[in-house]
Each structure stands twice: as C-alpha cells, then as structure tokens.
DOLUM-178438 format. One record per residue (C-alpha): residue number from 1; residue in one letter; x, y negated, z negated. Coordinates in Angstrom, 1 decimal, padded with zeros to 4 digits. Last residue first. Example, Ala and Ser with C-alpha at 12.3 -4.5 7.8 and 13.67 -1.06 7.14 Angstrom:
# residues 2
+-----+---------+--------+--------+--------+
| num | residuo |     px |     py |     pz |
+-----+---------+--------+--------+--------+
|   2 |       s |  013.7 |  001.1 | -007.1 |
|   1 |       a |  012.3 |  004.5 | -007.8 |
+-----+---------+--------+--------+--------+
END
This chain:
# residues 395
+-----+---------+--------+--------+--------+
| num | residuo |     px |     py |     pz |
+-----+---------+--------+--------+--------+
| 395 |       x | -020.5 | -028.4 | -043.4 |
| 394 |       x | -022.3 | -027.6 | -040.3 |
| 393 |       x | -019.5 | -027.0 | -037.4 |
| 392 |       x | -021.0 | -025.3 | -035.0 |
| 391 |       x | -021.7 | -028.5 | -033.2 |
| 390 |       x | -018.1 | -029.3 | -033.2 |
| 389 |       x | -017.3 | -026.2 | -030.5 |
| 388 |       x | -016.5 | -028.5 | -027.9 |
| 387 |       x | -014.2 | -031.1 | -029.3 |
| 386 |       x | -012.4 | -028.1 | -031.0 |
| 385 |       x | -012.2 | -025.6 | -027.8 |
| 384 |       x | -010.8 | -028.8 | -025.5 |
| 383 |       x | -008.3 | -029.8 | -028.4 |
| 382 |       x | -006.8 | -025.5 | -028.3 |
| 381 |       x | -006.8 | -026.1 | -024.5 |
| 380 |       x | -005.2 | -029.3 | -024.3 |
| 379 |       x | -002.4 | -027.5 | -027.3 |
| 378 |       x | -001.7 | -024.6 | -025.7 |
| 377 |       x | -000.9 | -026.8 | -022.5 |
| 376 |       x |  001.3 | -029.3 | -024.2 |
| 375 |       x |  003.4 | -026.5 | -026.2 |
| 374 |       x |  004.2 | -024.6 | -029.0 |
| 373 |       x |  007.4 | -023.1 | -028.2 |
| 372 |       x |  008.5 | -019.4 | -028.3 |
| 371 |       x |  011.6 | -017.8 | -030.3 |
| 370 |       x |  008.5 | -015.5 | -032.1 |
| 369 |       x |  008.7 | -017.2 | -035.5 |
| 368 |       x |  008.9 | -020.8 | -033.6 |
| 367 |       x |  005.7 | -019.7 | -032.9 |
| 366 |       x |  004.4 | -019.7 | -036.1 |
| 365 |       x |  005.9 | -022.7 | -037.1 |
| 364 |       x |  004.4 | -024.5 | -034.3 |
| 363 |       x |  000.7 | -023.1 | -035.1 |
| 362 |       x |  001.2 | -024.1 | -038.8 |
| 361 |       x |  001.6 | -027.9 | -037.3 |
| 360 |       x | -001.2 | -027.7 | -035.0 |
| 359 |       x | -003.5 | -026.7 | -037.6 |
| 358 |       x | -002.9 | -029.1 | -039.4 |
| 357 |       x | -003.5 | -031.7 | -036.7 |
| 356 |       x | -006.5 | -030.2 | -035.3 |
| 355 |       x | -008.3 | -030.7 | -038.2 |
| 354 |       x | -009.6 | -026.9 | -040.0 |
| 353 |       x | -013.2 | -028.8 | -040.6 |
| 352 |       x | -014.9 | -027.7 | -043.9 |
| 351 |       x | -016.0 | -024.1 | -045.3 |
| 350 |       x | -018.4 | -023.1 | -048.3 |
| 349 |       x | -017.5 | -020.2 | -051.1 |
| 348 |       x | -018.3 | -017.9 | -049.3 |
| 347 |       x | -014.5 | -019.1 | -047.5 |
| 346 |       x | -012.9 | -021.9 | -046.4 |
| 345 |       x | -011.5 | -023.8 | -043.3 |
| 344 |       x | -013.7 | -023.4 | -040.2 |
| 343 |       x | -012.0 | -024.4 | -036.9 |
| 342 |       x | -014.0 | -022.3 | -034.5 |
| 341 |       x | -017.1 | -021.1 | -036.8 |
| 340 |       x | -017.6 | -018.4 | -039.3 |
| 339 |       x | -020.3 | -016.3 | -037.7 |
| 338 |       x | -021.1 | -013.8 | -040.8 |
| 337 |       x | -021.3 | -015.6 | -043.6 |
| 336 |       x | -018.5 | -015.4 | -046.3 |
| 335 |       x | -018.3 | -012.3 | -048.2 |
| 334 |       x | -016.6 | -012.8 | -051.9 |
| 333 |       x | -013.9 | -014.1 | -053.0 |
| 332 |       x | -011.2 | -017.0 | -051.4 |
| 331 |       x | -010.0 | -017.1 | -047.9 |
| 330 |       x | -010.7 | -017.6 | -044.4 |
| 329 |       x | -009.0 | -019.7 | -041.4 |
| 328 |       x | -010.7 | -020.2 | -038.1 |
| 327 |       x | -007.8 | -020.6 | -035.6 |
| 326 |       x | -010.9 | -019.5 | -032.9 |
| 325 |       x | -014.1 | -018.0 | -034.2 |
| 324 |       x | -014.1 | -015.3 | -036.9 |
| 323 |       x | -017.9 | -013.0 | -035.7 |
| 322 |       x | -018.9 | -010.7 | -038.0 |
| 321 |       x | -020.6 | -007.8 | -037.8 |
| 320 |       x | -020.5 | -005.6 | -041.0 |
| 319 |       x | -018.9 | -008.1 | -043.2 |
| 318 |       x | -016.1 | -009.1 | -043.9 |
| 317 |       x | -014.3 | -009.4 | -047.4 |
| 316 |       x | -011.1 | -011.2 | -047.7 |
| 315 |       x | -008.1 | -009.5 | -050.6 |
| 314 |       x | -005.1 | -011.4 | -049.6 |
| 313 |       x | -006.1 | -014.5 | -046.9 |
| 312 |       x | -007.7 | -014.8 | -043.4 |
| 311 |       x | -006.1 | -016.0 | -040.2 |
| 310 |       x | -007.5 | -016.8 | -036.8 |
| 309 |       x | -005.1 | -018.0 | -034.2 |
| 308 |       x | -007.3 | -016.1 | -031.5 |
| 307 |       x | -010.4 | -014.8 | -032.1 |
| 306 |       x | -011.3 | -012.3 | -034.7 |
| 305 |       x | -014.5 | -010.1 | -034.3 |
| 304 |       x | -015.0 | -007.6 | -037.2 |
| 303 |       x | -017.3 | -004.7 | -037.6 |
| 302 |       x | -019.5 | -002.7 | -035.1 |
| 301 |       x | -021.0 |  001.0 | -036.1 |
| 300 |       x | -024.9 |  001.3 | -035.6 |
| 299 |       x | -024.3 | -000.3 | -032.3 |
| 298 |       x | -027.7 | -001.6 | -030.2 |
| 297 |       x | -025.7 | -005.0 | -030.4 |
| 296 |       x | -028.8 | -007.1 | -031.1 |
| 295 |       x | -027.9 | -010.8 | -031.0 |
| 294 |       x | -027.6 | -013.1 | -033.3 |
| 293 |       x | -028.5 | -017.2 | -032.6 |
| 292 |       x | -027.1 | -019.7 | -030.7 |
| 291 |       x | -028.1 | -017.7 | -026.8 |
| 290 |       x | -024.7 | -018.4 | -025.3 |
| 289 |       x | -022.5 | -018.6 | -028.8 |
| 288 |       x | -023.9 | -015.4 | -029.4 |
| 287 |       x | -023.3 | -014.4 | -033.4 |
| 286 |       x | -023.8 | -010.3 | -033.5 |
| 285 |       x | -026.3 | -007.7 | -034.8 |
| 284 |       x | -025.7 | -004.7 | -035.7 |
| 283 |       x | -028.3 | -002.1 | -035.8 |
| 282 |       x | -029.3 | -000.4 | -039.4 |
| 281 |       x | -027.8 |  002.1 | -041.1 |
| 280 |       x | -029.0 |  000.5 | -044.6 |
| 279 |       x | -025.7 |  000.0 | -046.1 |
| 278 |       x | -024.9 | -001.7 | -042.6 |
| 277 |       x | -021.8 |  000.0 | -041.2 |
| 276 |       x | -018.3 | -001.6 | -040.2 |
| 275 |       x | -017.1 | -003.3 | -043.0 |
| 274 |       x | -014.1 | -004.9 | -043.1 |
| 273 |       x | -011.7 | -005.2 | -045.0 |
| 272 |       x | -008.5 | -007.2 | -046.3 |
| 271 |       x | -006.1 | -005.7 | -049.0 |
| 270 |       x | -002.9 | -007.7 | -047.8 |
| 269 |       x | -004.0 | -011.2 | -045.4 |
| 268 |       x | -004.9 | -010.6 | -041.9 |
| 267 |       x | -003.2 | -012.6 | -039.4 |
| 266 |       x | -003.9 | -013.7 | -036.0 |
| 265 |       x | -001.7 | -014.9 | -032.7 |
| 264 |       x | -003.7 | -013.0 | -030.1 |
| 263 |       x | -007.2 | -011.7 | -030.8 |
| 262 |       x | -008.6 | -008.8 | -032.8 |
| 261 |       x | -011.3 | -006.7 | -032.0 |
| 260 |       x | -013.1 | -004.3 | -034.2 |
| 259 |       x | -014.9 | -001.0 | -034.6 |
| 258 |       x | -012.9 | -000.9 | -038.1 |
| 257 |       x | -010.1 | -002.6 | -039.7 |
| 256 |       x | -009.2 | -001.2 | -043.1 |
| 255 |       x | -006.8 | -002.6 | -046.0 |
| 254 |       x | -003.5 | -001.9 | -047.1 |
| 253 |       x | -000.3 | -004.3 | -045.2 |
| 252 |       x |  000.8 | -005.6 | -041.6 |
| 251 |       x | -002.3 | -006.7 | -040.0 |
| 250 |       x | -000.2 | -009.1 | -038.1 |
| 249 |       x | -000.9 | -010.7 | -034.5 |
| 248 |       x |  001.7 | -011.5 | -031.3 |
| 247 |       x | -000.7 | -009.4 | -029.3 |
| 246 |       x | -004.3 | -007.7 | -028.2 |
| 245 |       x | -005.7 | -005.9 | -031.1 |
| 244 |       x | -008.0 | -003.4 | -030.2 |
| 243 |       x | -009.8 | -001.6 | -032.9 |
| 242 |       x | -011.4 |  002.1 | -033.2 |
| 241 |       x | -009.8 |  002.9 | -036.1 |
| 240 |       x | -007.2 |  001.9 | -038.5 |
| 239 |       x | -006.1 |  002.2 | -042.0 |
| 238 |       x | -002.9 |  000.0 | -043.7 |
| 237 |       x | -000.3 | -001.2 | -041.7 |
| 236 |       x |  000.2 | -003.2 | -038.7 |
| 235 |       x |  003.0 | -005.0 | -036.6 |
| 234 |       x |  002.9 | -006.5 | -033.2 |
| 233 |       x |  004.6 | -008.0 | -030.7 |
| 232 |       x |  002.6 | -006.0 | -027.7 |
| 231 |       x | -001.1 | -004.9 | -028.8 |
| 230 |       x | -002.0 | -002.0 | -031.1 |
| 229 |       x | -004.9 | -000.4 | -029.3 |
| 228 |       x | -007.1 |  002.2 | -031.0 |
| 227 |       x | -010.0 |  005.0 | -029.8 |
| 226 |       x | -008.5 |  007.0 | -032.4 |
| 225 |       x | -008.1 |  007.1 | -036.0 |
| 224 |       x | -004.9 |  005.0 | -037.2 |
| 223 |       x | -003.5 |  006.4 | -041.0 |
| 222 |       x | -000.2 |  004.0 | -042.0 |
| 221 |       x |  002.5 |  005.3 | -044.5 |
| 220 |       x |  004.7 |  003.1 | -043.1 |
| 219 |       x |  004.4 |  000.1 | -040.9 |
| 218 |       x |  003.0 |  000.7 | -037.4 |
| 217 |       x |  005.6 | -001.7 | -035.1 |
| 216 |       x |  005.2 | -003.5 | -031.8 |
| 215 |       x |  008.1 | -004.3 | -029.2 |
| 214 |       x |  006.1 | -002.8 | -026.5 |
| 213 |       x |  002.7 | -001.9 | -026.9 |
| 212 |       x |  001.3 |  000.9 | -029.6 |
| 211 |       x | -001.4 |  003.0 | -027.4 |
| 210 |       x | -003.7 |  005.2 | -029.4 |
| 209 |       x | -006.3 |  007.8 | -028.3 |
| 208 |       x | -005.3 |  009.9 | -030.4 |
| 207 |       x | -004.5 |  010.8 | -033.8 |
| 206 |       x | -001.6 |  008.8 | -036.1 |
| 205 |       x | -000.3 |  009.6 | -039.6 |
| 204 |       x |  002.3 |  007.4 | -040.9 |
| 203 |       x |  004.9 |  008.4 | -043.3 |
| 202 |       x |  007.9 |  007.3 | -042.0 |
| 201 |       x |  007.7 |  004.1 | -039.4 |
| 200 |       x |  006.2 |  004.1 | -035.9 |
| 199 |       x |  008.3 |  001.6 | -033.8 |
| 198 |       x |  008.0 |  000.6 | -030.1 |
| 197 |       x |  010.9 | -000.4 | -028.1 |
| 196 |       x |  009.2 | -000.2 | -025.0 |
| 195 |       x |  005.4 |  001.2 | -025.1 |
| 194 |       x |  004.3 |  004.0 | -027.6 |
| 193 |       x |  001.1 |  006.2 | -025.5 |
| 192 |       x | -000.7 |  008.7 | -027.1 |
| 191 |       x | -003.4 |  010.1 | -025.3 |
| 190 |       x | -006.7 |  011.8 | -026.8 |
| 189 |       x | -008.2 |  014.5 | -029.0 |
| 188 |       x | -005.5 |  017.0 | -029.0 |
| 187 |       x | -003.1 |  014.1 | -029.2 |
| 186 |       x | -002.2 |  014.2 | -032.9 |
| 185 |       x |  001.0 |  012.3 | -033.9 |
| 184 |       x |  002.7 |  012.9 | -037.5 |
| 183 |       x |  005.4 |  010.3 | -038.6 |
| 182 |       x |  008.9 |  011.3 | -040.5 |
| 181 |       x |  010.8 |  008.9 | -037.8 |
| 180 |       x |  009.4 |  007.0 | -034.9 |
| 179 |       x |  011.2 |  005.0 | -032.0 |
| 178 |       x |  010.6 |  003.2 | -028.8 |
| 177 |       x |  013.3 |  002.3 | -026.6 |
| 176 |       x |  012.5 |  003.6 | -023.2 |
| 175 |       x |  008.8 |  005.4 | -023.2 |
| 174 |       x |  007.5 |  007.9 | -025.5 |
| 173 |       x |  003.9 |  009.6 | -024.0 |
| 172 |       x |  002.3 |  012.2 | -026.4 |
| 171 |       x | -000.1 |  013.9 | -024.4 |
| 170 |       x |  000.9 |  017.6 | -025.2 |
| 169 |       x | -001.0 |  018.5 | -028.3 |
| 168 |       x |  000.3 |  018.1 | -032.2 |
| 167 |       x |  003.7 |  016.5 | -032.6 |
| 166 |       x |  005.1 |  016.0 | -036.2 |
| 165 |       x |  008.1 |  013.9 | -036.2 |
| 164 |       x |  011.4 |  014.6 | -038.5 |
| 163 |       x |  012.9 |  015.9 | -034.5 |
| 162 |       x |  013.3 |  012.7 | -033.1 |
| 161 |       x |  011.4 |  011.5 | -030.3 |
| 160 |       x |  011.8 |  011.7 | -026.7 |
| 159 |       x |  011.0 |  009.9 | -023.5 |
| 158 |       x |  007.9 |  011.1 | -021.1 |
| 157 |       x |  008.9 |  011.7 | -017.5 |
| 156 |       x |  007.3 |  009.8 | -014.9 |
| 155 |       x |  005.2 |  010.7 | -012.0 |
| 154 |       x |  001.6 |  009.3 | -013.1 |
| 153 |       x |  002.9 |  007.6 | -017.0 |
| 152 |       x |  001.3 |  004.5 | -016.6 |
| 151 |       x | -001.7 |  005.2 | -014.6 |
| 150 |       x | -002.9 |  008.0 | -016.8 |
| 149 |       x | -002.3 |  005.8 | -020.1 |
| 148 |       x | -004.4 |  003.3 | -018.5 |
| 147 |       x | -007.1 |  005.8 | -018.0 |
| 146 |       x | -007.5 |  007.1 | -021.1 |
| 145 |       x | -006.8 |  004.3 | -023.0 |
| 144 |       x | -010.1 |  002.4 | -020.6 |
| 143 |       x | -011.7 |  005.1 | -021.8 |
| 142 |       x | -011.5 |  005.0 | -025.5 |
| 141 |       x | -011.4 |  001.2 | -025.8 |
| 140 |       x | -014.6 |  001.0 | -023.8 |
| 139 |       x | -017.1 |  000.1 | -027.4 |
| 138 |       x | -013.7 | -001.2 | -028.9 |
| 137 |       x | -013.8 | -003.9 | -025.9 |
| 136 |       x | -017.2 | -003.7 | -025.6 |
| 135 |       x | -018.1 | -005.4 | -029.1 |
| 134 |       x | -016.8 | -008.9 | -027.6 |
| 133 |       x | -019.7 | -009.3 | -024.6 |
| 132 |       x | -019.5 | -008.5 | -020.8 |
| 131 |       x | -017.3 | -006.1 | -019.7 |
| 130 |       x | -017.6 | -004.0 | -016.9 |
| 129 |       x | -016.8 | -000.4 | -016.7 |
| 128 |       x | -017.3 |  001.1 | -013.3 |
| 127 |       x | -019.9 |  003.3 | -011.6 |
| 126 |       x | -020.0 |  004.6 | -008.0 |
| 125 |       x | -022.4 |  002.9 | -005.4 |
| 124 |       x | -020.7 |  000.7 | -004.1 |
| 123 |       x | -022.5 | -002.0 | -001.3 |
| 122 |       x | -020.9 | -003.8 |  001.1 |
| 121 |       x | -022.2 | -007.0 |  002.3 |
| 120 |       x | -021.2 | -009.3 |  004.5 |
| 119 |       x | -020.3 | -012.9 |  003.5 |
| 118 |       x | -023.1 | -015.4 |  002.9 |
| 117 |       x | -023.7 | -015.2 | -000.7 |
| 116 |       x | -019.5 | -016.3 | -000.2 |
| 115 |       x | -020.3 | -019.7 |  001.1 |
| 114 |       x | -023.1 | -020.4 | -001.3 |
| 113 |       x | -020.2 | -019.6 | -003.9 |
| 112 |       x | -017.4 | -021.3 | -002.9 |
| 111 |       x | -014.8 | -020.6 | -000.7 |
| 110 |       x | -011.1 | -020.7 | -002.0 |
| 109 |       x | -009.2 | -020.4 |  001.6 |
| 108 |       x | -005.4 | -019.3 |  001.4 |
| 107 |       x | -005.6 | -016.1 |  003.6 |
| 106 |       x | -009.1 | -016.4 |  004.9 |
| 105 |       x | -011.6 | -014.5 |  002.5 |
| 104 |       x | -012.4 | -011.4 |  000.8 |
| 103 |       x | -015.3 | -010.9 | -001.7 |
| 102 |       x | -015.0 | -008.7 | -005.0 |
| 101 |       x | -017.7 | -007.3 | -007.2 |
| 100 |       x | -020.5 | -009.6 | -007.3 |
|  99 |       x | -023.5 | -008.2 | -009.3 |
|  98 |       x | -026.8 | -008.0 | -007.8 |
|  97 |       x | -026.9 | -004.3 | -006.8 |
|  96 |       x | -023.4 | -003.1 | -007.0 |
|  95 |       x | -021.6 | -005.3 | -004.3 |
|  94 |       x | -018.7 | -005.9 | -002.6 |
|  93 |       x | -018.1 | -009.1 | -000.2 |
|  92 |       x | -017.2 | -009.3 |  003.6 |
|  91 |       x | -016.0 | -012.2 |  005.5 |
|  90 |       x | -012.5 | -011.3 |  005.7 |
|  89 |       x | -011.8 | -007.6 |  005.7 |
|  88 |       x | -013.0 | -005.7 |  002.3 |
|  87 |       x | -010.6 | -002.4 |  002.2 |
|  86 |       x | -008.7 | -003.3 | -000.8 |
|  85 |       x | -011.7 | -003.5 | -002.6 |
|  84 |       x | -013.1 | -000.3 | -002.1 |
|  83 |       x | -009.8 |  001.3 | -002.6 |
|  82 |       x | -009.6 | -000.7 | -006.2 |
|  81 |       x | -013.1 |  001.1 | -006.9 |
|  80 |       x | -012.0 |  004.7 | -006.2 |
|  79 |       x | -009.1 |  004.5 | -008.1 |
|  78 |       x | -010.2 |  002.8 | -011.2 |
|  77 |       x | -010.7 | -000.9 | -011.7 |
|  76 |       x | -012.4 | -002.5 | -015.0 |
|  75 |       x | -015.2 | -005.4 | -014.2 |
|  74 |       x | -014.5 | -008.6 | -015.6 |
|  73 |       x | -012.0 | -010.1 | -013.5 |
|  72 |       x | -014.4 | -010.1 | -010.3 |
|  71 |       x | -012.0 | -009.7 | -007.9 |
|  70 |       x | -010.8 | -012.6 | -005.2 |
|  69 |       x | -008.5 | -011.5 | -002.1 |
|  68 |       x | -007.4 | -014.0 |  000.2 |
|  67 |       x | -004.7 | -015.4 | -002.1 |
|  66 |       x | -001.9 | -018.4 | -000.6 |
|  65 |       x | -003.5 | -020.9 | -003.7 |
|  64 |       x | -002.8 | -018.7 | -006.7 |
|  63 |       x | -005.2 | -020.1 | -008.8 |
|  62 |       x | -003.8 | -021.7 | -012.3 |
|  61 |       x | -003.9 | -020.2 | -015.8 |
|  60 |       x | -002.2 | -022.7 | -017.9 |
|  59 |       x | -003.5 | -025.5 | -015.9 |
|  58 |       x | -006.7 | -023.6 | -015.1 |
|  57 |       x | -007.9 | -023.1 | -018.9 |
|  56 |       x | -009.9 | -026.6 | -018.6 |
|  55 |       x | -011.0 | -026.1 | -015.2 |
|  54 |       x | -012.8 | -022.8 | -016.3 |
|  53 |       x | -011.6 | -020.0 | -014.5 |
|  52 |       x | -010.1 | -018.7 | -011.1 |
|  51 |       x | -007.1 | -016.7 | -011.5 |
|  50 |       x | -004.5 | -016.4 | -010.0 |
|  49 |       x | -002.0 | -012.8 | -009.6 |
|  48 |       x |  001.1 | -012.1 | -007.7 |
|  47 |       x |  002.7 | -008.9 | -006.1 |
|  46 |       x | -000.3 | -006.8 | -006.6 |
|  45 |       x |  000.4 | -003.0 | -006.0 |
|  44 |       x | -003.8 | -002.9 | -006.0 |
|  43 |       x | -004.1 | -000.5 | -008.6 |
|  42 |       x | -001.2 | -002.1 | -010.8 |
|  41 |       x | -002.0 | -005.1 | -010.4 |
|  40 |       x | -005.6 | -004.8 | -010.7 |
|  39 |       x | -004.7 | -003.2 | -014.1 |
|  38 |       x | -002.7 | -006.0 | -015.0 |
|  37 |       x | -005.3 | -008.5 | -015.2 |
|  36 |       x | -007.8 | -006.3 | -016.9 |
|  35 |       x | -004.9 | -006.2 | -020.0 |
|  34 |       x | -003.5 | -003.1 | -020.2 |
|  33 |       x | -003.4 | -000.3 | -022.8 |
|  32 |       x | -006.8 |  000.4 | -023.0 |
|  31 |       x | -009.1 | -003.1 | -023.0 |
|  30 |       x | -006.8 | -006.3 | -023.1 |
|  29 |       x | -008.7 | -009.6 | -022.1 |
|  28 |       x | -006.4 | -011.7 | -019.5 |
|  27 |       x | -009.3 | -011.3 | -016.5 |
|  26 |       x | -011.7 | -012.6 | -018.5 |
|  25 |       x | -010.3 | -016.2 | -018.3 |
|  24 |       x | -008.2 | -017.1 | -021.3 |
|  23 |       x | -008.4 | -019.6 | -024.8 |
|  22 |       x | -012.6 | -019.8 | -025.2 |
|  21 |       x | -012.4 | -016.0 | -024.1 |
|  20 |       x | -012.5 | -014.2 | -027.4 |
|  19 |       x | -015.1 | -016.4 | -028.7 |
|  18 |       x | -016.7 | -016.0 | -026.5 |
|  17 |       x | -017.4 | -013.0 | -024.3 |
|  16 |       x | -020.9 | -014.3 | -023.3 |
|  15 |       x | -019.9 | -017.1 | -021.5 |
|  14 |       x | -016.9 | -015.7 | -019.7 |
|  13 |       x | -019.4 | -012.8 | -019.3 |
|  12 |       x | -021.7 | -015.2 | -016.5 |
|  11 |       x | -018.4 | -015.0 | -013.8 |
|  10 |       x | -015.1 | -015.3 | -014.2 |
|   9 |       x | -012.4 | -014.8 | -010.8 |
|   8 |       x | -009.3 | -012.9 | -010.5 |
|   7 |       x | -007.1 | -014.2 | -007.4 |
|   6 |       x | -004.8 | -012.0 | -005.8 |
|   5 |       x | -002.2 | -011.9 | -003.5 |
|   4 |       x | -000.7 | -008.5 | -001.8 |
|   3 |       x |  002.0 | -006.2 | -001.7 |
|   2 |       x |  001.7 | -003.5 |  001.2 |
|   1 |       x |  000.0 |  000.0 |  000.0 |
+-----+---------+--------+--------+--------+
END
C-alpha cells in the first residue's frame, strides 16, 4: 500500500465526548493500545495525519492541507473497513446508513459539507466500533486491545522477560526495553502487551487484556483485572480494572479505579476510590454537557470520568458515575457531587473557581517534570475551555 495523507475529521461525538475532548479532536482519544489516530495510520500506511476539528484546537492540531483522504475520526478501523476506505476515488463518500464514514476529495481540496452530501455514495455494510460518549472507551477497551495488540505484534517476534516472572498463556507480547521482575501475567483470557521500556515491578499480579505503553511503570505489588490500558509515561499502583488511562498521569499508590477513563496529565492522590456499582444495582447515569443534565448509560458497572489536568487529593471518594471536568482539582472528606465542573477547586465540602492563573503555574511545574514546556498553545486552548465552561460554574 503507497504512503498516503490523511485528514481525521469530528463529527456530532466531539460534543458528546466532553469532557474528554474539550483539549483534542476525537481522532487523539486512546481506546486499546492506540490512540484512533494511530490506528488509521497504521491500517492505511499513513505517512502524515491532520485533522479537522474545532478552530480553537486547530492551531495545535492543524489540517494537513496536501490530504485527499478525510476519515471520520471517531469510528475504529479494522481491516476490512480501512480497505473500504482506501478504495474511495474522488467524488465518492462511505456510508453506513446516515452516518458519514470517510469521503475522498481532490488532492489538497477541504470541501465542505453540502459539497461532500453530494459525493457518490458507497454503502458498508459490515460493523465497526464508533465512539460517541466517555463510558465507551472502557465499554470497547476490551476489543479495541485485542485488535491493536494483533496489529502491533503481526510478524514480529515477542522480547523476553526474566525468568522470577510467572507467565500463564501464550499472548504475552514484550517489546525492546521493557522489563518486569517477580510479577505474574495471565493471558488465557486476553493479550498482554508491555510497550518500549516498560516496567512491571515485584509483586504485581496482572490478567489480560492489558497493554502498559512505553516508558510506563505498574508499581509493586499491584492487582490489574482486564479490559485495562495504562497509557505511555505513566505510573500506577494500587487495583485496576477495566480503565484506560491515556498518558503522562499518576495513579501511583493503594486505591481502586474501576470501569473508568482517565485523561492526560492527571493525578490521583494515595487511597483514592471509586465506586463503580450503585448500592442499589441500578443504571448509571452520567453528566452530558450536550443535553445539561444526566444521561442514562444503560451500564450497571461505570465509575469515574477524569479529564485532563485533573487532580484529586489522599483518601477522595467518587462516586458511582462521576464526571471530573478539565484541571478540576478535588480534595477533602466525603463524596462530592457527581459532575464536578472544569476548573472546580474543592470538594463535598463546596468548590470555587480553579483561576486560570494558578493553575497555569502548577501546570508549568508539572511539565517541567517530564523535560516538556508549557506552552502558548496549551495554554489558548486551556483559556478557551475556562471562558466556555463558566456557566457550570455555580459556586
């Protein structure tokens, strides 16, 4: 397949995925192993990637302008479907009833949407993963693993680990620099995947489906249940399951995360929960910044929804379907409501206004941490999400 230029483009489910996409087009979520971004890449032998999102998000993300090719950069390729796509000639669009798949245009053109409902439609008729709202990243975590991992590792021979490791089933997959001592790893019920210079320290126990990104580490004595991703940059402890965490975010010490997402540049304080089943069984229900009020999940089992830069202190509470919205910051006793706003500053206790300022300068230091800078464009987008978010903001 020759090397081609995409662009990834958001529909409706950049709305309905907020939080988690206030700071990134859809495109950048990580579901499996990959981010959806990178799995087009590596279906489509992709030699560059744009994407075409809100304009506020467009400086850091930007469109690559010599594309012909647009995907829709919330639905999740596989074989069959990235064929599909890559077949579309100019003019022609791909279809699964009303939803927009992919369209193909002149090399270089950006038409816009009246001028793509008249392209030439092909319909698909196989099934796909799309994602639309936060609970379907754990909800798809499983499969989306399992096919990543499959993708990755097609052709390639696995790395070793050292003999103080307990291996149970055959798809344990070690790549170039990661490393695990006294740790037990069950794949008889999914993949295991441990990215570049990966670290599993003594003592933990770990049963598939799991991927652990590059340069990430699983502190010791840990217990992950499967259906997890443990982002790149990384470092977790405590008990796991059925969570994606997507990068450069701690959960380093005791404490369960459950049926959960957590965002990029986060930190959960020592002896944090959360709870991931109503006492009474009931459906979840979760904040919608879309519709401004809860919505019915139809999950029995969904927990915590963290967005990027948001932190909570030693011994927080959640509860069973929250929603943390971005750099909100929660501490003190007790549970605090379950849609804690963008920029919230307290606890059950009451919140008020996180100011941009302050938050700005424990940002910097935290990226300073990582060797990266804190820059203009992180910055316009983090001011966009406050100004915009303010009518959450009841305190």
């Amino acid at each position: 397949m020759l090397l081609m230029t995409i662009n990834l483009f958001d529909d409706g489910a950049w709305l309905t995925l907020r939080p988690l996409s206030f700071t990134r087009p859809v495109a950048d979520l990580r579901i499996g192993i990959l981010t959806i971004a990178q799995k087009w890449e590596k279906y489509l032998n992709a030699d560059d990637i744009g994407f075409k999102t809100s304009p506020y998000l467009s400086f850091k993300y930007a469109l690559a302008s010599d594309a012909g090719l647009f995907i829709n950069g919330s639905v999740c390729p596989d074989a069959n479907l990235a064929e599909a796509v890559h077949s579309l000639s100019a003019g022609e669009s791909l279809k699964k009833g009303a939803l927009l798949i992919a369209y193909a245009a002149g090399k270089g053109e950006n038409p816009d949407e009246a001028a793509v409902n008249l392209f030439k439609v092909k319909d698909y008729g196989d099934e796909f993963i799309k994602i639309n709202f936060p609970e379907d990243i754990f909800k798809y975590n499983d499969a989306e693993l399992r096919k990543d991992y499959k993708l990755l590792t097609k052709g390639r021979s696995s790395g070793k680990l050292s003999n103080t490791n307990t291996l149970i089933g055959e798809d344990i997959f070690i790549e170039e620099g990661a490393e695990a001592e006294c740790a037990t790893f069950n794949s008889k019920n999914g993949p295991i995947y441990l990215g570049i210079n990966a670290q599993v320290w003594e003592g933990t126990n770990i049963k598939g489906s799991f991927a652990l990104c590059h340069d990430s580490q699983v502190k010791m004595g840990s217990k992950i249940y499967g259906q997890t991703t443990i982002g790149p940059h990384s470092r977790v402890g405590g008990e796991i399951n059925n969570a994606v965490i997507w990068g450069y975010s701690s959960k380093g010490h005791e404490g369960y995360l459950g049926n959960s997402v957590m965002g990029q540049w986060c930190n959960i304080g020592a002896d944090s929960n959360n709870s991931n089943l109503k006492n009474n069984y009931a459906e979840v229900k979760l904040w919608d910044y879309s519709a401004e009020h809860f919505r019915k999940t139809g999950l029995q089992f969904c927990g915590l929804v963290m967005a990027d830069h948001a932190k909570c202190g030693i011994n927080t509470m959640f509860n069973t379907g929250t929603v943390a919205g971005v750099s909100a910051n929660i501490f003190s006793a007790g549970f605090p409501r379950n849609f804690i706003p963008d920029f919230a500053w307290g606890g059950a206790h009451g919140f008020e206004t996180y100011s941009l300022p302050k938050m700005f300068e424990t940002t910097m230091k935290v990226f300073e941490r990582r060797n990266m800078e804190f820059g203009q464009e992180e910055k316009d987008i983090l001011t966009r999400i406050f100004e915009d978010t303010k009518i959450h903001r009841h305190f």
